[in-house]
N, C-alpha and C positions, 0 to 999 in steps of 0.2 A: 473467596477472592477469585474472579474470571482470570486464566491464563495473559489476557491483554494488561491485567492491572498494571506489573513489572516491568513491561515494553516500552523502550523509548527507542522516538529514530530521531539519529541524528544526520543532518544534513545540513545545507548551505545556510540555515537558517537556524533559530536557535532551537534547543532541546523540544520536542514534540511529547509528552506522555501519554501512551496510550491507555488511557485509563476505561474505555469500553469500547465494542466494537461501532457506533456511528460516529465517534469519532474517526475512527481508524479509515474506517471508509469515505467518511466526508473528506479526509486528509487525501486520501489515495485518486477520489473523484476532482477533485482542483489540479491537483499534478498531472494527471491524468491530460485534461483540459488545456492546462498550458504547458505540454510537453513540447517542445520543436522536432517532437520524432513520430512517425507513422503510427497506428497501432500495432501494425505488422512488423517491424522492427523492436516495439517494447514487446509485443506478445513472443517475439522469437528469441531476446535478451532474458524473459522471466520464462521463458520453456512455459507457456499458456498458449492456448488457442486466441488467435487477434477475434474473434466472438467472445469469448472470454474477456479481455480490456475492453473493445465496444461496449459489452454491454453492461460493463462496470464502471464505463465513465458514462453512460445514457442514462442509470440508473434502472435499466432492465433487471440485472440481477443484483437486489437489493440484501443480501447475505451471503457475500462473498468467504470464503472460510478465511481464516489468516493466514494460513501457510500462502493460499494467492494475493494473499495482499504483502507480506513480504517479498515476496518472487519479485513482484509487480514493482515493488517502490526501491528495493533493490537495483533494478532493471533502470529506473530512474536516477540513480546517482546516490537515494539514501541507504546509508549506514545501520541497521538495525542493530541493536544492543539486549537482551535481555538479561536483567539483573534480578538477583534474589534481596528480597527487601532488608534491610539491615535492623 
C-alpha cells in the first residue's frame, strides 16, 4: 500500500481519495489553474518556491513529492486528513 492510499482531502467539494500519486497531482494541477491567487502568494502560504507551483501547474515538474503537494493544496484552502484504514 503507497503512503497516498489513506489520504483524503477535504475541501469545499466532496471527499477527494487520494488513492495514487497522478491523481493527487492532477487534483493539485486544476486548483492550481483556477486559483484567484498569484503563484507567488500560494508559493509563499505553502513555504515552496513560486518555481516550484509554476511548474507544477505547467506540468514541468511531473513528480511533485507529497509533502509539496500537501503544502500546496493546504495553501489553497484544502483540509488534508490522513487516516489508518479500518
Amino acid at each position: 500500500m503507497s503512503a497516498a492510499t489513506a489520504l483524503r482531502v477535504v475541501g469545499s467539494r466532496p471527499l477527494v481519495h487520494l488513492v495514487d500519486s497522478p491523481v493527487a497531482i492532477r487534483l493539485l494541477q486544476v486548483e492550481l489553474l483556477s486559483a484567484k491567487q498569484t503563484y507567488t502568494a500560494i508559493a509563499a502560504k505553502a513555504q515552496v518556491s513560486s518555481s516550484t507551483v509554476s511548474n507544477i501547474a505547467s506540468g514541468v515538474t511531473r513528480w511533485p513529492r507529497l509533502e509539496t503537494i500537501i503544502r500546496i493544496l493546504s495553501a489553497l484552502g484544502w483540509e488534508v486528513v490522513a487516516k489508518r484504514k479500518e
